[in-house]
C-alpha positions as CSV (number, residue, x, y, z in Angstrom):
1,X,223.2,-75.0,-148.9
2,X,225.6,-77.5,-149.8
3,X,227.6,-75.2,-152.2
4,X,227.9,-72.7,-149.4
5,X,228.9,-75.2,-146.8
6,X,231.6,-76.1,-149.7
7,X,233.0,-72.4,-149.9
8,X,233.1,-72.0,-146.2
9,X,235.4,-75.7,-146.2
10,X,237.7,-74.1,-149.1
11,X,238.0,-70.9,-147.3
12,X,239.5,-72.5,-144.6
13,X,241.1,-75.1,-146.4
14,X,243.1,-72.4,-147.9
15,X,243.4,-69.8,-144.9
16,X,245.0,-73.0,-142.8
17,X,247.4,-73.7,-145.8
18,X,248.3,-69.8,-146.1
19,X,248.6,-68.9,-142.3
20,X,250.0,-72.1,-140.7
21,X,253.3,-71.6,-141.3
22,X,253.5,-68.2,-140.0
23,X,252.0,-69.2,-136.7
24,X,254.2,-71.5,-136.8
25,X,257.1,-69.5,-137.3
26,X,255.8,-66.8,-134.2
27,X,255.0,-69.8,-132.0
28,X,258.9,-70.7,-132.5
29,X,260.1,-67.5,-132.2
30,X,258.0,-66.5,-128.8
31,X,258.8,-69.5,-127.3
32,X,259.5,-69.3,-123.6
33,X,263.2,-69.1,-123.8
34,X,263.5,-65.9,-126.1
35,X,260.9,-64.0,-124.3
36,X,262.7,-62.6,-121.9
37,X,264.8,-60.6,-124.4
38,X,261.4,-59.0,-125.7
39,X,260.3,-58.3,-122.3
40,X,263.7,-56.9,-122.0
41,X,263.8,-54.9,-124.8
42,X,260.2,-53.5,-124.2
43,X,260.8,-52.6,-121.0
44,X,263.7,-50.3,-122.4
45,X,261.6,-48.9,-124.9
46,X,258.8,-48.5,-122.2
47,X,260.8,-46.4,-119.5
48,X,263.4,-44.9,-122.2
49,X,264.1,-41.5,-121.5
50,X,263.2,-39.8,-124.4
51,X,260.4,-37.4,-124.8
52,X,258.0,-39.1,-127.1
53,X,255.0,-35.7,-126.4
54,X,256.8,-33.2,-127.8
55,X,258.6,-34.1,-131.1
């Protein structure tokens, strides 16, 4: 029990040490200020004119 309670704490020792700086990273780059450009930009995208159905 106690060596599997130590593999779980190492797996997410290690998934933390992999993956916080690329939540990092997103959580700068959606901040509140550059979100209107992707709501822009998706909105385009959304209600572009071209014909996605019959390509």
């Amino acid at each position: 029990m106690i060596l599997l309670l130590f593999f779980v704490l190492l797996i997410q020792f290690f998934t933390n040490w992999i993956f916080e700086p690329i939540v990092s990273f997103l959580e700068y780059g959606l901040e509140i200020r550059i979100l209107p450009i992707i709501a822009l930009v998706g909105l385009f995208l959304l209600f572009s004119a071209k014909d996605f159905e019959n390509t």
